[in-house]
N, C-alpha and C positions, 0 to 999 in steps of 0.2 A: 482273488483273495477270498478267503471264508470267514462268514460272521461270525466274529468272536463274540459272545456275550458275559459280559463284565458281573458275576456272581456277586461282588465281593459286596455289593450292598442289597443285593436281593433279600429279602425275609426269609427268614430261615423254615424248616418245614412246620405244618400244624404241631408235629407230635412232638417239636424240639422249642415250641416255643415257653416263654417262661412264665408264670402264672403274673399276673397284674396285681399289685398290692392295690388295696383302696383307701383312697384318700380319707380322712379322719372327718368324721362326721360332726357336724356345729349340730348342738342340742335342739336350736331354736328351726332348722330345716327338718328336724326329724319331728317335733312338734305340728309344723306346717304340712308336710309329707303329710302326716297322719289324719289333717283335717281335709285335706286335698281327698286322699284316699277310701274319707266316707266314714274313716274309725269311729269310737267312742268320745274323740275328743272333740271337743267343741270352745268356741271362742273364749266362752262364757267360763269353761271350765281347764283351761290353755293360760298361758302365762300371761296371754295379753289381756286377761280378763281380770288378775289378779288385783287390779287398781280401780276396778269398778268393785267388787266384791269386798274391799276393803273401804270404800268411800258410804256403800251399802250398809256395813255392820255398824259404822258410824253414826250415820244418821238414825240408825235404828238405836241406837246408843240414847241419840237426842230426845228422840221420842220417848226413851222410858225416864228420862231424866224429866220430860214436862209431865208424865203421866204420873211422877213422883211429887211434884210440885201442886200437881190438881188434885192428887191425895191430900196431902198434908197442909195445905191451905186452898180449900175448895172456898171458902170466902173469897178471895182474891180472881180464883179464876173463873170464878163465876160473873166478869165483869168483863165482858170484849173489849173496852177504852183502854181494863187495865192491862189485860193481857198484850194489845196492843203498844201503849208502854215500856212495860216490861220487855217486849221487845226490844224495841230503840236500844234500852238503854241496857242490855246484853251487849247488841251487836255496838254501842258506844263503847262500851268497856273491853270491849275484844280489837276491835280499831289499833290504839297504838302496840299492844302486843303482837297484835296482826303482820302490822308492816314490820317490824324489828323482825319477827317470823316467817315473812318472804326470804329476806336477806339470809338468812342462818339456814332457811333449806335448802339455797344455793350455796352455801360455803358445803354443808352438810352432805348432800349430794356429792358436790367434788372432792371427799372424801377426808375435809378438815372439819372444826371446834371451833367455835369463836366464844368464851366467854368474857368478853369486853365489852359487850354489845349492849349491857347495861348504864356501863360507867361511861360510853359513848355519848348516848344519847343525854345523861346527865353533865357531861362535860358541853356539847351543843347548845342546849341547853341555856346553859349558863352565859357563853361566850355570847349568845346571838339576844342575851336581858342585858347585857353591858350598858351605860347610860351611854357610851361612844356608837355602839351597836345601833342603836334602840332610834340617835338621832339622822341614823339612816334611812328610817320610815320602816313600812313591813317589806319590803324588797331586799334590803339592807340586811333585816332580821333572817329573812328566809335563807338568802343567799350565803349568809354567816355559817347556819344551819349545820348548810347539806355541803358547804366549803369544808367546817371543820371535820362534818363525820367522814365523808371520802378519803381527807386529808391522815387521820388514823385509820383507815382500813387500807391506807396504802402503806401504812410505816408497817403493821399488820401482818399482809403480804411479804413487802420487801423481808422482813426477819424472818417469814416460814419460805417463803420460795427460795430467795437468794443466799438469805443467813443460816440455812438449812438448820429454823429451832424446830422443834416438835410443837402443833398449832397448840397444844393445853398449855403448855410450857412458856410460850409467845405470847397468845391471849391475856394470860393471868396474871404476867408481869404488864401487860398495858391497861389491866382491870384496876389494878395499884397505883399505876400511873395516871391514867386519865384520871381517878378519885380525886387522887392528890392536887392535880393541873385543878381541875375544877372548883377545889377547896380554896383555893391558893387564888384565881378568881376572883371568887366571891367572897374572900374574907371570911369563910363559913357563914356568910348571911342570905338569906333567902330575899333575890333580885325582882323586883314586881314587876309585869309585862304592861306600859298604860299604853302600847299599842291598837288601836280598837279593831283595825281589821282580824293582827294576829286572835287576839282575844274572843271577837267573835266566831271564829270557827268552831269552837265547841258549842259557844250557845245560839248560834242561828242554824236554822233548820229550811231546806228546799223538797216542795214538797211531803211536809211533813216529817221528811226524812234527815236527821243531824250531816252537817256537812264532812263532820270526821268520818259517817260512813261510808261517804262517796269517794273519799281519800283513799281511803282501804279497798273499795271496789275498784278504783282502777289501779293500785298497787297492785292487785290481786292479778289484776286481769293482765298488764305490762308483765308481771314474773309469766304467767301461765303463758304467753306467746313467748318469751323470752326463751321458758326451756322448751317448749316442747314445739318451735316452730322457724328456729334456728339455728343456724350455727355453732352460735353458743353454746345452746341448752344441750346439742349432741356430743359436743366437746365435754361440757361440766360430767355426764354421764360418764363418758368413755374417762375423763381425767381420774376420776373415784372408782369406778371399778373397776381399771389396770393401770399406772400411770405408766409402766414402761413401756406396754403396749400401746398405751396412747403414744409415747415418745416414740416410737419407734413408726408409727402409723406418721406422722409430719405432725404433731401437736407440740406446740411449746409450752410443756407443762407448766414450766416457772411462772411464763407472763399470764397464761389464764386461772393458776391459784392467784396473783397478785389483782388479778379482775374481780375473782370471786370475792376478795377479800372488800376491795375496794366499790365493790356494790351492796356489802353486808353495811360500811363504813353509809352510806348513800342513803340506805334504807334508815338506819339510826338517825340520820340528820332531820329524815322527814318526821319518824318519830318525837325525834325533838320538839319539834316545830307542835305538832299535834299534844303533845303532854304541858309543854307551857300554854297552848291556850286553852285547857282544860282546868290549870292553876291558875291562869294568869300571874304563873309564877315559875320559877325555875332556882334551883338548889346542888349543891354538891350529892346530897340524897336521895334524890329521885330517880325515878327508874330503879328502884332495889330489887335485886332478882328478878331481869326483866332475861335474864341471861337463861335462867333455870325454867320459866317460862317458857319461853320460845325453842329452847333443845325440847322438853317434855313434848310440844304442841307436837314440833315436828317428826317426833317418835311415834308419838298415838298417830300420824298421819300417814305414819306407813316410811319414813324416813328411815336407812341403815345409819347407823352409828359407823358403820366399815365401809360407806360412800356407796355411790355406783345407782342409786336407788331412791326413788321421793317424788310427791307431787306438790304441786303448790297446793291444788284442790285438798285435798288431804290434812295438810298442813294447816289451812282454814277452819277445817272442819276440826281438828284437834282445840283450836285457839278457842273455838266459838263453845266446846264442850268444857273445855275447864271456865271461860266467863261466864257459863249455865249453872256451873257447879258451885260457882262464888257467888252466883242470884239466889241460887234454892237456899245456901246454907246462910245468908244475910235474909230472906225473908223468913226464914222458919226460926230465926235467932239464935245460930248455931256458933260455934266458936270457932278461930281463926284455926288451932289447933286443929283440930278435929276434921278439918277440908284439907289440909295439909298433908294428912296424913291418909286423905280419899286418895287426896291429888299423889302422893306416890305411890299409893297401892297401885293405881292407875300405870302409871311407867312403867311399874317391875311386870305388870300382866302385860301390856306393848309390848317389852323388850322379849318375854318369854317366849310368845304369840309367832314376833318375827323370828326367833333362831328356830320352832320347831316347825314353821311354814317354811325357813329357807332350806331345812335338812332334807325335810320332804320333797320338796321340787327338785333340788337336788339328789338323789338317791330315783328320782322318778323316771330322771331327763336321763340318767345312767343304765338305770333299764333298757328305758327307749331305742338307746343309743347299742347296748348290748344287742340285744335282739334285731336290730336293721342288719347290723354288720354281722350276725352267723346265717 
């Protein structure tokens, strides 16, 4: 018998075979390609540098802002105890904005709004000066706190993840809401803290340093692992900048916006705690605009309004630039008006800054991407 061999899946000749499409290039390998390859690009000048460079423009921000200050009251700075002072009591006044401002750059990042996060903290607040509260001791208070704020960043959630409302839509209605709970309270009356541990956190100092700002340094430092050294933090990313694709990747988009929410909720509670013992008081009023705050902070910090995008670092540094901007214009005896009106010019140049940096890198990575694949 003669060997028959079986063609019928052999490859067919060189000259009949069919050309190879090629697979669709990610912008962010053709950037790496490029630094691999020796090109022009560099880390520094690459996407992944873009968050050093923007944390850089920042702090060079700070500096013109004290080199504005040793102008315009060189008395003052001509005094290392005061400048030191001065200090403190910046990074004191950035503290409870601070942490509210963790929270809202992870909701922000995963690509929602949270404007509640004022009337939050003033509803906390409130709940945890109750005289029922109060005969809990500081445990009692604390735990009141960060029970209440969690507990609204979960209702929060559940209406923007499950109730499918739009987050401005959701927010605004629990902005009106927590007011009200909180008014409703307190009788409209302003609750006194005779707590002394609560109470002492703003006025005792470790190492010279207020205890509120140890609070904010390790908020700081728990968000800054949180996103960028877990799980989470990759998910929050991936949730804001495509949510279908995160859906479709195994992500449950619903329960990790109701996370985000309910950590924004978290963050307000501690707040809370920090702003009554800076009054040693607590109010339906409190907290006003701490909402518009913390979105601006985490805009100048390089946060998208359209998710996907943001640093904690960043977002510090935004916080710590507008309580610079409320020092300069309260020592040089400026009006409230007149800072207000800094402080939005401020925003609309942020907001500007990112859509023409994002056009750009965009339009660039498209080149890139043009030219590998001819």
């Amino acid at each position: 018998m003669s060997d028959v061999k079986d063609t019928s899946t052999a490859a067919p000749a060189r000259g009949t075979d069919l050309p190879a499409q090629s697979p669709p290039v990610d912008p962010a390998e053709t950037v790496l390609a490029s630094e691999k390859a020796g090109g022009r690009l560099s880390w520094w000048h690459g996407e992944g540098g873009e968050g050093a460079r923007r944390n850089l423009a920042l702090i060079g921000v700070l500096v013109v802002l004290v080199i504005i200050g040793a102008a315009t009251r060189s008395d003052l700075y001509s005094r290392p105890d005061w400048v030191w002072d001065n200090v403190l009591s910046i990074l004191k006044l950035a503290s409870v904005v601070g942490v509210v401002t963790v929270g809202m750059t992870f909701v922000m990042i995963g690509g929602g709004i949270d404007l509640s996060v004022g009337a939050i903290v003033a509803l906390a607040g409130v709940w945890c000066t109750t005289v029922a509260t109060q005969s809990y001791g500081a445990g009692g208070m604390i735990f009141s706190a960060l029970t209440v704020g969690m507990a609204v960043g979960l209702v929060n959630g559940l209406l923007i993840s499950y109730g499918r409302l739009v987050p401005f839509i959701a927010t605004l209605a629990m902005l009106v809401a927590a007011r009200g709970l909180a008014a409703e309270i307190s009788d409209k009356q302003t609750q006194v803290s005779d707590n002394g541990f609560i109470n002492g956190l703003a006025s005792n100092n470790v190492l010279g340093i207020p205890l509120l700002v140890y609070i904010l340094a390790a908020v700081v430092a728990a968000g800054w692992v949180l996103l960028n050294r877990t799980t989470f933090g990759r998910r929050t990313v991936a949730v804001g900048g495509n949510p279908e694709a995160a859906r479709l990747a195994g992500i449950d988009v619903k329960r990790h916006t109701l996370l985000l929410y309910a950590l924004s909720g978290l963050c307000c509670g501690i707040a809370a705690v920090m702003l009554t013992a800076q009054a040693n008081s607590a109010q339906a009023a409190m907290a006003n605009l701490y909402e518009l705050d913390a979105i601006a902070a985490a805009i100048i910090g390089g946060t998208l309004l359209s998710g996907g995008r943001g640093t904690i670092t960043g977002s510090l540094l935004g916080v710590i630039i507008f309580a610079t901007i409320t020092n300069l214009f309260a020592i040089n005896g400026l009006t409230t008006e007149a800072q207000n009106m800094v402080k939005g010019g401020i925003i609309v140049a942020a907001v500007l800054i990112q859509q023409v940096q994002f056009r750009s890198l965009t339009q660039f990575l498209g080149r890139n991407r043009l030219t590998r694949t001819t």
